[in-house]
N, C-alpha and C positions, 0 to 999 in steps of 0.2 A: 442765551435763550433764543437769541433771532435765528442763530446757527440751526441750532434743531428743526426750528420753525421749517427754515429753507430745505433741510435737509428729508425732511420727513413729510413734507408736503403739506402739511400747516398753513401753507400761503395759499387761498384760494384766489382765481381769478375774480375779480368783482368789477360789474356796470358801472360804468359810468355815471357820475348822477347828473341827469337830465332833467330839468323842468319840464314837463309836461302839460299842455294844454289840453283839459277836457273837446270830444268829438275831433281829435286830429290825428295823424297819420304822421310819423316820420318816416325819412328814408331808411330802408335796410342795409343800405351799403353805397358803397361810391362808385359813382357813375355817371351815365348823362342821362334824365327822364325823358322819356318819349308819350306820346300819346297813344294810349290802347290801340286804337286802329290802325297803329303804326309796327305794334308788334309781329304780327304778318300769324297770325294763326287763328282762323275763324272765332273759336271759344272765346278765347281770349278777347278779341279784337272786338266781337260783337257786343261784348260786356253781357253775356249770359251767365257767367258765373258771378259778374259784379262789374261794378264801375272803380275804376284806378287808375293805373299808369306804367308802365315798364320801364326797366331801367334797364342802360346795355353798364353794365359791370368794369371797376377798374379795377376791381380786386377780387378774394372768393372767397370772402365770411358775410356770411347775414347777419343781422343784429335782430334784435326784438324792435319792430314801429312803433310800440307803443306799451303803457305798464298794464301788462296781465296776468294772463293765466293762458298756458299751449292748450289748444281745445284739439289740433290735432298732430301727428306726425306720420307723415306717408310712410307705409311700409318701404318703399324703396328709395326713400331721404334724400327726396329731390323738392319736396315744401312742409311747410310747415304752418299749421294754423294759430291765430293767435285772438282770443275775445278781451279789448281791453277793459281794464275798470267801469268804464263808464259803458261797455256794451257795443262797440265797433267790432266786427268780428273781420281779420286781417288775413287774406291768403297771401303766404310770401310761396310763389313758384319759380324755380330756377330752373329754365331753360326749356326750352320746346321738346318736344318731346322723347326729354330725357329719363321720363318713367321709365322706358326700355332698357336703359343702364341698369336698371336694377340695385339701384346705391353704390354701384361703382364709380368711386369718384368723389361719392360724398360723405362725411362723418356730423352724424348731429351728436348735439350735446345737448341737448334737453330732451322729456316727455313728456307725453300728455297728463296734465294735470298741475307741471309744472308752474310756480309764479315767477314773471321775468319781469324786467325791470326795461326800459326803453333804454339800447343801447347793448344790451346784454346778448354776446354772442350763442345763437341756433343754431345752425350748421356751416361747417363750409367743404368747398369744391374746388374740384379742380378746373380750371379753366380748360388745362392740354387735354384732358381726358374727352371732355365736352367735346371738344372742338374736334379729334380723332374719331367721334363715334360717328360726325357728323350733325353735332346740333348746334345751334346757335346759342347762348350762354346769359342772351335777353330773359330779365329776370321780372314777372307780374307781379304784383303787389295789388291784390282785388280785395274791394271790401266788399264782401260775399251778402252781406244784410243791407242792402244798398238802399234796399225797397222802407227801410226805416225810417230812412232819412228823405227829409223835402228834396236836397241837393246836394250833390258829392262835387265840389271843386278843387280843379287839380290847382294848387300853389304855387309850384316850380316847375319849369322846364329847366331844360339845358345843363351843365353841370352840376352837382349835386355830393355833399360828404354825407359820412353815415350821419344819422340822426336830427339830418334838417327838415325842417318841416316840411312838406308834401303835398298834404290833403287835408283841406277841412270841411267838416259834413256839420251842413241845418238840418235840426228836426223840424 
């Protein structure tokens, strides 16, 4: 029976199970976190789209930050939106202004509407592709409903694996 399983695609990929803490934020991937103002791109940096963090990439799969539901996915599959359980709504954006790419480069694996699980692979990229077009491959993590919360504090700096805590937000 496992045979078939294997041979016919019966084995689905499955999340990781991650404990999750209500109003928090994991990482999307592994990397070193930066501070927004550090990410070098006005929007971002000013935190107009949210308050977060960036992460320079050691690898090029996103995971899900946290258990929800994809609230959105770029036409050209360079971010990905995500509103958790408890109502954190998570922009995971890779790389500067690589919307131009056009989704060259990157393949998602979910849609909107989708429920994911923290840890659960969204998209991944290419690193070379990125880096040939000419963009840097620093990856936003904005919590877009920022204005919700009393205070959005960043957790970690410095290195960082997929699915370590990050962010944790007071109402």
């Amino acid at each position: 029976m496992g045979l078939f399983k294997n041979l016919f695609g019966g084995a689905k990929e499955e999340a990781p199970t991650i404990v999750t803490e209500e109003n928090t934020v994991y990482s999307p991937l592994k990397g070193t976190v930066i501070p927004l103002k550090e990410i070098g791109d006005g929007i971002f940096s000013e935190g107009i789209l949210g308050q977060g963090c960036g992460i320079r990439p050691d690898c090029s799969v996103v995971t899900s930050p946290v258990d929800g539901t994809i609230s959105q996915v770029a036409e050209t599959k360079h971010a990905v939106g995500v509103t958790s359980k408890d109502g954190v709504e998570v922009l995971v954006h890779v790389g500067l202004d690589t919307v131009s790419m056009n989704g060259k480069g990157f393949t998602v694996y979910v849609k909107e509407g989708d429920s994911v699980k923290c840890g659960q692979k969204l998209l991944a990229f290419d690193r070379k592709a990125i880096a040939e077009a000419g963009f840097p491959d620093v990856t936003a993590v904005l919590i877009t409903n920022t204005d919700d919360y009393q205070a959005v504090e960043l957790t970690k700096t410095g290195e960082v694996e997929t699915a370590e805590k990050i962010t944790a937000l007071q109402k």
